[in-house]
N, C-alpha and C positions, 0 to 999 in steps of 0.2 A: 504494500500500500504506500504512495507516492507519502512522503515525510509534509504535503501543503492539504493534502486533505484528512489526512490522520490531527493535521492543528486544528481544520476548520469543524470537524465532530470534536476535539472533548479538548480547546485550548478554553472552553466555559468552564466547565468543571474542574482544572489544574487551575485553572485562574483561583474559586474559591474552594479548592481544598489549601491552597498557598494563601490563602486570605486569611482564612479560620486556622492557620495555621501562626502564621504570621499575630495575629490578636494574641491566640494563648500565648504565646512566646513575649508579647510587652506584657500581658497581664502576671505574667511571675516575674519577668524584669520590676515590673511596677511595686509588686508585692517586697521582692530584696531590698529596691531603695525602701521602701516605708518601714519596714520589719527589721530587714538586714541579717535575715537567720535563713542560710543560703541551705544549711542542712536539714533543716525542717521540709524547706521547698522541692530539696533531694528525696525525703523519704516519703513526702505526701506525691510525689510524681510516680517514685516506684511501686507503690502502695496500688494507688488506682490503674496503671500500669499492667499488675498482676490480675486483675480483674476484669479487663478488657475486654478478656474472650469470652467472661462470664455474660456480661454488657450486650456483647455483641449476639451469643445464641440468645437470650432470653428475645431481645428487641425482634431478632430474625425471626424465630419461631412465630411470635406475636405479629411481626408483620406482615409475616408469608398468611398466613393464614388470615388475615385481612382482607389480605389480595385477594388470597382462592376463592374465600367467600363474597367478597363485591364481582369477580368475574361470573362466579356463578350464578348471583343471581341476575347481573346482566344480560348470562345467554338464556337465563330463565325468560326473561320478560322477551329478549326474543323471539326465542321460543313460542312464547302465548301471546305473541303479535301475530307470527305466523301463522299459526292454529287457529287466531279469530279470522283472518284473511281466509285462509283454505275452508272452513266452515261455509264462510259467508259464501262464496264464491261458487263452490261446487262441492265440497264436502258430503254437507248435511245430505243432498238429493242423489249424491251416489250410494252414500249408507240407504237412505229410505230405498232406495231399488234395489240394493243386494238383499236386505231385511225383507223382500217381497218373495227369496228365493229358500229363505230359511224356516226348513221343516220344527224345529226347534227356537220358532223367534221366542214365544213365552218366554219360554226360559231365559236366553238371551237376553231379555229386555228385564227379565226382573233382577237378573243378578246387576244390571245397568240402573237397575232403580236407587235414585239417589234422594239421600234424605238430608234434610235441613241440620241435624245436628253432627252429620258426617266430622269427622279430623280427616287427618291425612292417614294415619293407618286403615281406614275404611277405605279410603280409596286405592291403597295400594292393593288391598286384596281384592276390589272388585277388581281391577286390571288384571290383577292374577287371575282371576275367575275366569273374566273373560276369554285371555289368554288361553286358556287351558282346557275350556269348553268346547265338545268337539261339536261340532254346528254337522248337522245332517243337512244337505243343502240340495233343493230339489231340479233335476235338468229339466227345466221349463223352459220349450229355448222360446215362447215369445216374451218370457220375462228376459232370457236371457239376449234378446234381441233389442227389447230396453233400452238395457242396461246399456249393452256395447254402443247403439246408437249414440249415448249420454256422453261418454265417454271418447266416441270420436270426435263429439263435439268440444268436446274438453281437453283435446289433445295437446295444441301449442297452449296452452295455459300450465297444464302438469309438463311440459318438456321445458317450460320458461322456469318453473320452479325447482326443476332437479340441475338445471343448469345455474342457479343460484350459490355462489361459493359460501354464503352462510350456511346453508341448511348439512353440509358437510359436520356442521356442528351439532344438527339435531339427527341422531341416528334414529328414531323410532320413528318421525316424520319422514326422513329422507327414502327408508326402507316404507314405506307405505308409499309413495310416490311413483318407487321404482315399481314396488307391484302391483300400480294401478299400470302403469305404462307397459306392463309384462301384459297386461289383460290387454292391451290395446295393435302390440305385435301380434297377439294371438288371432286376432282377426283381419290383420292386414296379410299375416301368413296363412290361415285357414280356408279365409273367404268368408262367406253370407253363414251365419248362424245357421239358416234356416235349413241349408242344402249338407252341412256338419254331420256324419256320424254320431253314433249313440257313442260308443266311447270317447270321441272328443266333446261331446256335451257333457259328458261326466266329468270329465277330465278338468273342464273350464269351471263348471257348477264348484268343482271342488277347490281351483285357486281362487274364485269366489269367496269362497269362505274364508281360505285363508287371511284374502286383503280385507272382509269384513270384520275381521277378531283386532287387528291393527287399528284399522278406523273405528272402532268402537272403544280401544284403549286409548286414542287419542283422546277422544272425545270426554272421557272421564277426564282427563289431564285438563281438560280444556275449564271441564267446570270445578274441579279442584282451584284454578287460578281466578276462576270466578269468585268462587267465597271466600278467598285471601285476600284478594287487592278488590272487588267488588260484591259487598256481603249482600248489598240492595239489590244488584242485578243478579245477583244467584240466589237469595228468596225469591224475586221473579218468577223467574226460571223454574226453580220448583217446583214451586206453590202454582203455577199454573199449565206444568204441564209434565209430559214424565221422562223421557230421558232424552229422545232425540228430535223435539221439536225447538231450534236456537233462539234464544234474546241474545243478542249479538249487542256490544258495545255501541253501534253504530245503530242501531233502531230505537233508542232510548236516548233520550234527552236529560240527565241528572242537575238537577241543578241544587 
């Protein structure tokens, strides 16, 4: 690295670490004239001295962990920027039409039933729940003809979002994204739903389900950040309806 741009990055910081350095060095000059007990100033310098490293992990420790936690909740709230975007946008009405193909919505929907006095370990297990519930999902291909319709029309909107270098940061949104866009090669490689084999309708029925157990973890996520940072739009939300009909930030006026 050329010696004129190595000054022009960090001749600020040599500047005042030579500053603050500079200061402590008059200020026990200062102290000798006034005092004049030069061994004192020796022992009180080796004293703190020996301690420095102690100084120095406690601050780190404490700092680092400042950081981690202001970044984290930074990419949090990006996170659930994203999530009310994606919702508003096209979300909600891809889940309502995959949930038209599930033999097992009750179920589905009730482990998704959220209640007003939920914490956050309520939510963590219904994600699990969700997760982990095997959705019987039925090949209906004029459902499934829908659906894909939706979805083609949704196309450049989910290729603009995975092509976003933030969402690199949200792996359970990004992984939903991709397998909405997997459902969507599917049909540009298959052809017409309608003319599809019974095994490739199974087949699809069944990555169906997969991207609907994601979008439905999302969406718990979504309203967890609802009763965090907005307790009045998530009583809303609740009290007026049951899991996957949205009050979206943007429909509500708070004042």
């Amino acid at each position: 690295m050329p010696f004129t741009l190595f000054s022009r990055r960090y001749q600020d910081k040599v500047l005042i670490a030579v500053g603050l350095l500079a200061l402590s060095g008059l200020m026990f000059v200062g102290y000798w004239l006034v005092v004049g007990d030069a061994s004192y100033i020796s022992n009180y310098f080796y004293l703190h001295l020996s301690f420095l490293p102690i100084h120095a992990l406690v601050l780190g420790l404490i700092l680092d962990e400042l950081i981690v936690h202001r970044e984290k909740q930074q990419r949090r709230h990006r996170l659930n920027m994203f999530l009310g975007v994606f919702f508003r946008q096209m979300g909600i009405d891809i889940m309502l039409n995959m949930l038209l193909l599930a033999d097992n919505r009750d179920e589905l929907e009730q482990k998704m039933l959220v209640d007003k006095s939920w914490k956050a370990p309520h939510f963590r297990r219904a994600r699990q729940a969700v997760r982990s519930l095997p959705l019987r999902m039925r090949p209906d291909r004029g459902h499934l003809k829908i659906l894909f319709n939706l979805l083609s029309q949704r196309e450049q909107e989910i290729i603009t979002l995975t092509r976003n270098p933030l969402m690199l940061e949200f792996e359970a949104l990004y992984r939903c994204l991709l397998s909405l866009f997997h459902l969507i090669e599917e049909t540009h490689y298959r052809g017409q739903v309608l003319s599809m084999s019974d095994n490739v309708i199974l087949h699809l029925a069944s990555d169906v389900g997969k991207t609907l157990a994601m979008l439905a973890s999302l969406w718990l996520s979504y309203l967890e950040h609802l009763k965090e940072e907005h307790p009045v739009l998530f009583g809303f939300q609740v009290g007026l309806h049951n899991t996957i009909q949205p009050i979206l930030l943007e429909d509500v006026n708070v004042k």
